[in-house]
KOLDO-384879 format. One record per residue (C-alpha): chain; residue in three letters; z, x, y. Coordinates in steps of 0.1 Angstrom, whole numbers, padded with zeros to 4 digits, always signed. Last residue first. Layout:
BEGIN
A:ALA:Z:X:Y
...
***
This chain:
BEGIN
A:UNK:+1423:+2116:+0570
A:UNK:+1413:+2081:+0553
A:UNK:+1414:+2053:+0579
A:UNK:+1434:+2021:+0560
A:UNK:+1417:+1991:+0551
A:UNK:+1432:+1962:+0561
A:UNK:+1453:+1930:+0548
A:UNK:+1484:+1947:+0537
A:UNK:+1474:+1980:+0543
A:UNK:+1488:+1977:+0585
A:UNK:+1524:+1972:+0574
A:UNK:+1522:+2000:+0548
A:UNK:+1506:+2022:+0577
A:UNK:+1528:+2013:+0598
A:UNK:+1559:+2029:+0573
A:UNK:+1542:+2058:+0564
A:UNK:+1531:+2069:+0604
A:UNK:+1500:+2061:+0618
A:UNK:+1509:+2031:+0634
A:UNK:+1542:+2044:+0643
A:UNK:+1529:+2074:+0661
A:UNK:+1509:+2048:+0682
A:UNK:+1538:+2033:+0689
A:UNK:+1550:+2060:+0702
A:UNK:+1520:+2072:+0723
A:UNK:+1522:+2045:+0738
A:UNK:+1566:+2047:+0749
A:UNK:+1550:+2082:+0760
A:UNK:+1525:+2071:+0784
A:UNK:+1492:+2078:+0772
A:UNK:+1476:+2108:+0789
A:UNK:+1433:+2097:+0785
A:UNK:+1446:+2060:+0789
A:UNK:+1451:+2041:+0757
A:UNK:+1421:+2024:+0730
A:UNK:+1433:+2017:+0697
A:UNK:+1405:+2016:+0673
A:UNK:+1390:+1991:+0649
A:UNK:+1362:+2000:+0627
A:UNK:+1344:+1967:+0613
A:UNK:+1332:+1976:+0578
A:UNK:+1295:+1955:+0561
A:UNK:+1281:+1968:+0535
A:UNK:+1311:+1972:+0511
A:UNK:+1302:+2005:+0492
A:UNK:+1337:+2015:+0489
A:UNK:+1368:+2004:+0474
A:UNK:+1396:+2009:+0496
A:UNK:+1417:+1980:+0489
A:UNK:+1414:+1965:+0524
A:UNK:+1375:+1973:+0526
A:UNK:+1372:+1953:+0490
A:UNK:+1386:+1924:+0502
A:UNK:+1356:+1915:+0515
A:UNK:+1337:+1906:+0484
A:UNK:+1314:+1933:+0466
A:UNK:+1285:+1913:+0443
A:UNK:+1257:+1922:+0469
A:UNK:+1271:+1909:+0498
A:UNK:+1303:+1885:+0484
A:UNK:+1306:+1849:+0505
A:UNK:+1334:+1838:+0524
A:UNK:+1346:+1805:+0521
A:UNK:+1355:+1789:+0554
A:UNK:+1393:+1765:+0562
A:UNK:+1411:+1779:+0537
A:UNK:+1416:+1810:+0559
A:UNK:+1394:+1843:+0566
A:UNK:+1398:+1855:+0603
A:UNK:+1412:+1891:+0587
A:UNK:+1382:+1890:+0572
A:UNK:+1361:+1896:+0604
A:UNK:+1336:+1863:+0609
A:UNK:+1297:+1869:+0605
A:UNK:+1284:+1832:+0604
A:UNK:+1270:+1808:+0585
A:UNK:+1267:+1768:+0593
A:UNK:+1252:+1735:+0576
A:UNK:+1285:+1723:+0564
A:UNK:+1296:+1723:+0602
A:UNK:+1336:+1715:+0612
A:UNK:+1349:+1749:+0589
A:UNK:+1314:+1769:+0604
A:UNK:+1322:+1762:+0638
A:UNK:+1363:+1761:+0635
A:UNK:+1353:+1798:+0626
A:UNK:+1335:+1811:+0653
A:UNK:+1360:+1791:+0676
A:UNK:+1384:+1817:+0670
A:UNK:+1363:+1846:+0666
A:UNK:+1357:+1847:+0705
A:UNK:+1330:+1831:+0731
A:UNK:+1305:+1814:+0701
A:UNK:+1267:+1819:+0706
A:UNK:+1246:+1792:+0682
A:UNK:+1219:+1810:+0668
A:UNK:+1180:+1793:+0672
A:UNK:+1171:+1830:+0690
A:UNK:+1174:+1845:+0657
A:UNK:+1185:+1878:+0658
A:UNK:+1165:+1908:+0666
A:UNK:+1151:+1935:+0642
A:UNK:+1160:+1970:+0656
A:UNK:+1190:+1974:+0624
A:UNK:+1192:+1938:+0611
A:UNK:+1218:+1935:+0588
A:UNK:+1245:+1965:+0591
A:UNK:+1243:+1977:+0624
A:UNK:+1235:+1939:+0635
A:UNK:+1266:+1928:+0619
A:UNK:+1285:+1952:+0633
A:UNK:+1276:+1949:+0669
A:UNK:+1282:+1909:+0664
A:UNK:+1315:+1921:+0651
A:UNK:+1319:+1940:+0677
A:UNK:+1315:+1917:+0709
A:UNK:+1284:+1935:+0730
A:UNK:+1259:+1905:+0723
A:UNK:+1281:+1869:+0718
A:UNK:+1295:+1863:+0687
A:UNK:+1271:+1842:+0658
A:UNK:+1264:+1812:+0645
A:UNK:+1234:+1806:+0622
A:UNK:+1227:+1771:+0614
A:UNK:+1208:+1769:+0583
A:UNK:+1185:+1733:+0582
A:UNK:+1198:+1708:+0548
A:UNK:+1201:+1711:+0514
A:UNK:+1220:+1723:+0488
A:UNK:+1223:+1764:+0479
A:UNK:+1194:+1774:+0459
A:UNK:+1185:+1797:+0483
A:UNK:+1155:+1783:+0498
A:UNK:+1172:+1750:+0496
A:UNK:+1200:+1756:+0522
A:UNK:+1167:+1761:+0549
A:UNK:+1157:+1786:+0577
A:UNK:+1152:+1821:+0559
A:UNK:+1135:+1835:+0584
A:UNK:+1154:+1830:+0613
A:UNK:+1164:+1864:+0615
A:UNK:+1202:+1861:+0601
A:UNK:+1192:+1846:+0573
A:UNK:+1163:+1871:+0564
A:UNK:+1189:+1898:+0569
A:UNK:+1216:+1878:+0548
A:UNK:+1189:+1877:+0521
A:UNK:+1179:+1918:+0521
A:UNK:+1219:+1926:+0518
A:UNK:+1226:+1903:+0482
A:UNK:+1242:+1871:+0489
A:UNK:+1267:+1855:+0464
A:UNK:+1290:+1824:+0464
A:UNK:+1263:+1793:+0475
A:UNK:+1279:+1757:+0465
A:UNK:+1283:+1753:+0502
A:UNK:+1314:+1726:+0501
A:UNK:+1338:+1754:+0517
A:UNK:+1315:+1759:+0547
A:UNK:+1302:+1795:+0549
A:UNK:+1311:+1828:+0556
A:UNK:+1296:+1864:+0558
A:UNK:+1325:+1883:+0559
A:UNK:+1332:+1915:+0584
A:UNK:+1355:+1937:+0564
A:UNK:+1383:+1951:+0586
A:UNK:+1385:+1990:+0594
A:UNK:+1425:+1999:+0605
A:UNK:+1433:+2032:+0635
A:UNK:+1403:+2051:+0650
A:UNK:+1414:+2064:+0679
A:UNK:+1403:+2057:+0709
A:UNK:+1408:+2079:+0748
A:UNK:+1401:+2069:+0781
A:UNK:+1393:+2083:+0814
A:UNK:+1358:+2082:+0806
A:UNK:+1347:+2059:+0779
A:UNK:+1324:+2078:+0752
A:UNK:+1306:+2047:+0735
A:UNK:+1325:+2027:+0715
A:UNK:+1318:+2011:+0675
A:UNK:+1332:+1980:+0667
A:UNK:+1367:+1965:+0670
A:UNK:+1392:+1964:+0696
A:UNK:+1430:+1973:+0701
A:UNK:+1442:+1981:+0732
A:UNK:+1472:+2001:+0750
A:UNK:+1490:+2000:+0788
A:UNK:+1476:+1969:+0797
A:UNK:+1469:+1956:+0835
A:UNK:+1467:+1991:+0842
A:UNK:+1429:+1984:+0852
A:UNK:+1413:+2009:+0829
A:UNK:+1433:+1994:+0799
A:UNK:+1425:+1956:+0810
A:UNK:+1390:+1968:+0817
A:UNK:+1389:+1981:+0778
A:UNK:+1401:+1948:+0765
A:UNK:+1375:+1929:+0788
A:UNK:+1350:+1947:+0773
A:UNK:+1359:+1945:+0737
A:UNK:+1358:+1906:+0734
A:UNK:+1377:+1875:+0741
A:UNK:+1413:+1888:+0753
A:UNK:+1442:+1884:+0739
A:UNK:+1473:+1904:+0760
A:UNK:+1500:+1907:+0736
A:UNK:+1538:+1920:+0750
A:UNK:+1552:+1945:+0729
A:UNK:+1587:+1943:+0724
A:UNK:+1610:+1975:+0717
A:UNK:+1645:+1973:+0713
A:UNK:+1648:+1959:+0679
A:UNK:+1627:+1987:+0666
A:UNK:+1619:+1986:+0635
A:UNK:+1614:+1945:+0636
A:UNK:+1597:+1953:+0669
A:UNK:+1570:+1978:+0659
A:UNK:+1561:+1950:+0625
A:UNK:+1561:+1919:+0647
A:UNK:+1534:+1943:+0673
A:UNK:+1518:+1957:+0646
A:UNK:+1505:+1925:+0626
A:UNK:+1502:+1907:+0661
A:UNK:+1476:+1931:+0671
A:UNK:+1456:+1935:+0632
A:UNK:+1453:+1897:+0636
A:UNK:+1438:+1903:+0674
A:UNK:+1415:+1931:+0664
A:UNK:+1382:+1906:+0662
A:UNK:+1396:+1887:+0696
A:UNK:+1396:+1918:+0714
A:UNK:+1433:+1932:+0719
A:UNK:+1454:+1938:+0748
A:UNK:+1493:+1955:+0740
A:UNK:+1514:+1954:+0771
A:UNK:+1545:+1969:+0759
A:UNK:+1583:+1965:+0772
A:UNK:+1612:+1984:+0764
A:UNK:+1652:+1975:+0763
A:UNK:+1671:+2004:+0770
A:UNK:+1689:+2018:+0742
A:UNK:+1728:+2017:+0741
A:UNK:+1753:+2048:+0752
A:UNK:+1780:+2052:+0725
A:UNK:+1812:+2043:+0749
A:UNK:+1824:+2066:+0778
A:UNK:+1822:+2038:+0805
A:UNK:+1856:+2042:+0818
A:UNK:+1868:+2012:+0802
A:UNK:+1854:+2021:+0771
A:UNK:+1874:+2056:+0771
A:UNK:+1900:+2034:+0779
A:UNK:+1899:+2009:+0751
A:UNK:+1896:+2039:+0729
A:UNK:+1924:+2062:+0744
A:UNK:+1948:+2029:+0735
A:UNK:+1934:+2031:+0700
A:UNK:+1941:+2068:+0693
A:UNK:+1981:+2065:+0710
A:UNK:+1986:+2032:+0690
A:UNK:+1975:+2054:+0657
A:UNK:+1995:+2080:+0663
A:UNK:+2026:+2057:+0675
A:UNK:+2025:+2042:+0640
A:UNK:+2020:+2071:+0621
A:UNK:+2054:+2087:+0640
A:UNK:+2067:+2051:+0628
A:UNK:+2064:+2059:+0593
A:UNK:+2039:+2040:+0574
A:UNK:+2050:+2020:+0548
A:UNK:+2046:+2038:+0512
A:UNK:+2019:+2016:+0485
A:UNK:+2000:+2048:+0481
A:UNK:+1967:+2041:+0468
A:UNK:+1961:+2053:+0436
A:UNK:+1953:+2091:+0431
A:UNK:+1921:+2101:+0413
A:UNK:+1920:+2117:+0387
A:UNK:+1911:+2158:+0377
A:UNK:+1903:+2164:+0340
***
C-alpha cells in the first residue's frame, strides 16, 4: 500500500528563496503593468413591469443579481400593460414583464415566461371560503348584489375591479363573463396595489387580485373547490391563470437576451417556481 509522505520539516534553501522572490516580484509587476485577471464590467438593466407582473419583476431581478454580482437590473413599475409595452417601444426599457393575453405587437417580441393564479378575494372577516364559477359570474355582473344571497353576512357587494385593458381585468373577464359586461356599480382601481388595500380597508369588497398580491391582509377564496395555489404547483383545472410574458425589442440586446436565458434556465426557473407556475415546454 502506497502512503502519503509527511510534510517535510527541511528549511528552504536559499536558491528556493530567491525563486520564490523572483515569481512574486514578476507578480507585483505584471499588476503594475495592468496584466492582472481582467474584471467584469458592471451592467445595467432597465426591467418595466405591469403592476400584475411586478412580484414576478423583483423575484428575477434579486435572483439575476445574486448570480451575477455584476449585473443589476434597474425596475421600472408601471400601472398596467400598456405603459409597459410603450416603455419597451420607447427605449426607455430595454425588457418588460406584463400579464394577460397580447395582441401581435410590431417591432416586438413576448415570450411566455411564469402563469399566476388570479384570486378572487375577500375581506378576512367574510365568513365565505368557496365559490363555484357560475357564482363569481353573477357577482361580477351585478346580479348577485347582497353578502346574504350567499350565505356569507350581510351587507351590499362591492365589486372592485382593474381598469379595462389591465390583465387581470382581461383575465377575469376571459374566465367569468365571456361577452357579458361587468357591473357598472364596480369600483375601478389604477394598479393591484390599491386593489388590495380596497378589499383589506372594505369588509363589503371582492375583487380579482393576482396571487402573487395575496398577503394577510385579503383571504382569497377557492373557485370550485381549487385554491390559487394550485397554478404554482401545477395542478390544473384552476379556472382562472394570468400568463405573463416578457416583452423585448424584435433583436434584444444581448445583456436581454441573457437574462432571459436565465429565466428559462434550471436555476430561474427554481427562483421563478417558488410562488408561480412554471410554462410547460
Amino acid at each position: 500500500m502506497r502512503h502519503l509522505r509527511p510534510p517535510s520539516t527541511r528549511q528552504p534553501d536559499s536558491r528556493r528563496l530567491t525563486r520564490w522572490a523572483g515569481l512574486l516580484v514578476a507578480a507585483l509587476l505584471a499588476t503594475a503593468c495592468g496584466t492582472t485577471v481582467p474584471t467584469v464590467e458592471p451592467v445595467r438593466l432597465t426591467l418595466a413591469a405591469s403592476s400584475s407582473a411586478l412580484p414576478l419583476a423583483e423575484t428575477v431581478a434579486a435572483g439575476y443579481h445574486a448570480a451575477f454580482p455584476h449585473i443589476s437590473i434597474d425596475l421600472l413599475p408601471l400601472a398596467n400593460e400598456a405603459a409597459a409595452i410603450q416603455a419597451v417601444q420607447n427605449s426607455q426599457a430595454d425588457a418588460a414583464l406584463v400579464s394577460g393575453t397580447l395582441p401581435a405587437l410590431a417591432g416586438l417580441q413576448a415570450s411566455h415566461v411564469a402563469n399566476d393564479a388570479l384570486a378572487i378575494v375577500v375581506h378576512p372577516s367574510r365568513p365565505l371560503d368557496d365559490l363555484p364559477s357560475p357564482r363569481v359570474q353573477e357577482i361580477l355582473r351585478g346580479l348577485v348584489r347582497n353578502w346574504e344571497e350567499l350565505g356569507a353576512g350581510q351587507g351590499e357587494i362591492q365589486v372592485a375591479t382593474r381598469e379595462e385593458g389591465a390583465g387581470p381585468r382581461q383575465v377575469a373577464t376571459d374566465a367569468f363573463l365571456g361577452v357579458r359586461p361587468m357591473t357598472a356599480a364596480a369600483r375601478v382601481l389604477p394598479d393591484d396595489r390599491r386593489l388590495r388595500a380596497q378589499v383589506a380597508a372594505d369588509p363589503q369588497a371582492i375583487a380579482a387580485l393576482p396571487a402573487a398580491w395575496l398577503n394577510d391582509e385579503v383571504r382569497a377564496l377557492s373557485i370550485d373547490g381549487r385554491g390559487p395555489e394550485w397554478v404554482a404547483r401545477g395542478w390544473p383545472d384552476y379556472p382562472a391563470v394570468l400568463p405573463i410574458h416578457f416583452l423585448t425589442p424584435a433583436t434584444p440586446a444581448p445583456e436581454v437576451a441573457a437574462l432571459f436565458s436565465f429565466m428559462t434556465s434550471q436555476r430561474g426557473q427554481r427562483i421563478i417556481n417558488q410562488r408561480y407556475g412554471l410554462i410547460q415546454p
